[in-house]
C-alpha positions as CSV (number, residue, x, y, z in Angstrom):
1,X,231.9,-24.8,-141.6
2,X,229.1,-26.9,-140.7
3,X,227.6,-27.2,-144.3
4,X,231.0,-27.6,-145.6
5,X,231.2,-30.9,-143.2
6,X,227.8,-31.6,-143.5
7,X,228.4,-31.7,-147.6
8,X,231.6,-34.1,-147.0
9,X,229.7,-36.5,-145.5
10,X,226.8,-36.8,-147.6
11,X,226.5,-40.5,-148.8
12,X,227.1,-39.1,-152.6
13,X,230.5,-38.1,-151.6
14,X,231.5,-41.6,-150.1
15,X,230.0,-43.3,-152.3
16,X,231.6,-41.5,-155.4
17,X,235.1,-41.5,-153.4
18,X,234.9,-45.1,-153.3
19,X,233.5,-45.4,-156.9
20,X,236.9,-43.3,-158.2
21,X,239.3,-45.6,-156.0
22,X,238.1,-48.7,-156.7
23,X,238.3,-47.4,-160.4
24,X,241.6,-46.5,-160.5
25,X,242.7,-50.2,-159.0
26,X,240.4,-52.0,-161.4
27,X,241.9,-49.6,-164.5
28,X,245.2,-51.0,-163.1
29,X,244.1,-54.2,-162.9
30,X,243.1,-53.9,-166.5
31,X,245.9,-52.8,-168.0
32,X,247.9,-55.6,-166.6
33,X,245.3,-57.7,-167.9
34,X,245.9,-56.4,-171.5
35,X,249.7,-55.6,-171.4
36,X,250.7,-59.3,-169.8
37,X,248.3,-61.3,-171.2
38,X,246.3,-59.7,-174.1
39,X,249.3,-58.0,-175.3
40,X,251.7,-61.6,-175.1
41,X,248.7,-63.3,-177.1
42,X,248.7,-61.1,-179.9
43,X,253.0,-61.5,-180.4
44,X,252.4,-65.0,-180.0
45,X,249.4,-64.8,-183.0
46,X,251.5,-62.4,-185.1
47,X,254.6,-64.5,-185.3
48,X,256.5,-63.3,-181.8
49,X,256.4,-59.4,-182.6
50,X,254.0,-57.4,-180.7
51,X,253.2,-54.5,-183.4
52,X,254.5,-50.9,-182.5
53,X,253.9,-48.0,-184.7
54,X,255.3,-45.6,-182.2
55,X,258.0,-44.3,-185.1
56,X,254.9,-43.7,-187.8
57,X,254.9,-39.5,-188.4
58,X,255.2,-36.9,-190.8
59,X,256.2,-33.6,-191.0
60,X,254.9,-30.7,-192.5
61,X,256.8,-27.5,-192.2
62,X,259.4,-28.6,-189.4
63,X,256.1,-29.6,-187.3
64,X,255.8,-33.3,-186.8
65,X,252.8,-35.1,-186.1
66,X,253.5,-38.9,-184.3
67,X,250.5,-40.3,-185.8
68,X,252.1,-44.1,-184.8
69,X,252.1,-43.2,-181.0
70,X,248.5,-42.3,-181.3
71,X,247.9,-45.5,-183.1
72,X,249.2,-47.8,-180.4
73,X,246.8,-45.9,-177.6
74,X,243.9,-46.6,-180.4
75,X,244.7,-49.8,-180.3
76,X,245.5,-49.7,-176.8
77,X,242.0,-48.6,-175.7
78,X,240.2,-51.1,-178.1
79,X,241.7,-54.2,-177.0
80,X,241.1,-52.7,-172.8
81,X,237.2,-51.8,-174.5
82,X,237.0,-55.4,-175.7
83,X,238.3,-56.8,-172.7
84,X,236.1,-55.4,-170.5
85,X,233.3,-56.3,-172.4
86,X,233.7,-59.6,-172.7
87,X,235.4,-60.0,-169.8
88,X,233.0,-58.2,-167.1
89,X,230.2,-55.9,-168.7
90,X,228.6,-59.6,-170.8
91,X,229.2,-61.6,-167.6
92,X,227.3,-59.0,-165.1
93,X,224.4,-58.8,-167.7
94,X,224.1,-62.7,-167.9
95,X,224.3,-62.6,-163.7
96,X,221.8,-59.6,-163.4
97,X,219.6,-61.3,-165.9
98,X,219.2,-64.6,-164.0
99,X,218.9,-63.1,-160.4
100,X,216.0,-60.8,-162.0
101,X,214.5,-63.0,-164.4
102,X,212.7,-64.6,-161.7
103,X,210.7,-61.5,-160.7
104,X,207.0,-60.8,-160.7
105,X,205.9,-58.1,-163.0
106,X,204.4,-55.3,-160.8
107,X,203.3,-53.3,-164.1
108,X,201.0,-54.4,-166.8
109,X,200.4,-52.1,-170.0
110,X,196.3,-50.6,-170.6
111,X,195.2,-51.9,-173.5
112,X,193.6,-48.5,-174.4
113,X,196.2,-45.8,-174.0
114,X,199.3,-48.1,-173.4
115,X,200.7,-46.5,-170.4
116,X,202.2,-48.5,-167.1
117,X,200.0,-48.9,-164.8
118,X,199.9,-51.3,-161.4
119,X,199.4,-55.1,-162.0
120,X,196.8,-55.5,-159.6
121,X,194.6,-52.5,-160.8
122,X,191.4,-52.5,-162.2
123,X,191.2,-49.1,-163.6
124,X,193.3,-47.5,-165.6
125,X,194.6,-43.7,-163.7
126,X,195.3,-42.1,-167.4
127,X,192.3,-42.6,-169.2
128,X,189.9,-43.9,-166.5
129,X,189.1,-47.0,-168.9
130,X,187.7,-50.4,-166.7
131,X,190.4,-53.2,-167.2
132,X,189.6,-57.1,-167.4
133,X,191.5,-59.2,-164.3
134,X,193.5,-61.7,-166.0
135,X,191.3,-64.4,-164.6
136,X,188.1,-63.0,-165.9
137,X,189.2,-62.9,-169.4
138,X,188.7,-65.3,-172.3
139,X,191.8,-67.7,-173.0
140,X,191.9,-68.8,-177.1
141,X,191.0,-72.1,-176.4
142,X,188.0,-70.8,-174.3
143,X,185.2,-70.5,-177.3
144,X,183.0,-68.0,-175.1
């Protein structure tokens, strides 16, 4: 019983049982997004009549296939894929970009074999090479 509890209340657990809920309300929050705004938009674009192809099907041999229903979730999940893309994965890459476009590189690339290595170091761990400081080496307009 004890690694059943201890398992429960891992961090992983919480943190992915907060992750689900607060993607559920958000999904909700999305879909209103689309079906009272988005939705509205495109019946006012298309002339007040919000398409529907929920009656599109054929039948072949007394089966019938409701190829319109799947069309409207198609179009459904598009217009939810576009909206959150331009409505909060572009804005979060435009806010992560600015808060970390002021860090200082702490890796520089060896000129020899082109791995990462540490900014400050002056040897190279993956092919032993002896690397240049930045301040010891000749600019372009230096003619040394």
């Amino acid at each position: 019983m004890g690694g059943f509890k201890k398992f429960l209340l891992r961090g992983n657990i919480v943190e992915l049982a907060v992750a689900v809920i607060v993607g559920a309300t958000f999904s909700g929050l999305v879909q209103a997004l689309v079906a009272d705004l988005i939705t509205p938009l495109i019946g006012a674009v298309t002339g007040g009549r919000q398409p529907d192809f929920a009656d599109l099907s054929f039948t072949v041999n007394g089966s019938q296939f409701k190829y319109g229903d799947f069309l409207n979730h198609l179009i459904s999940f598009l217009i939810i894929a576009a909206v959150v893309y331009w409505l909060v994965v572009l804005p979060m890459t435009r806010l992560v970009t600015l808060l970390e476009g002021h860090k200082e590189a702490t890796t520089k690339q060896c000129p020899e074999c082109l791995s990462d290595i540490p900014a400050e170091a002056r040897r190279c761990a993956h092919c032993t090479v002896t690397l240049v400081p930045d301040s010891e080496k000749p600019s372009m307009a230096d003619p040394r």
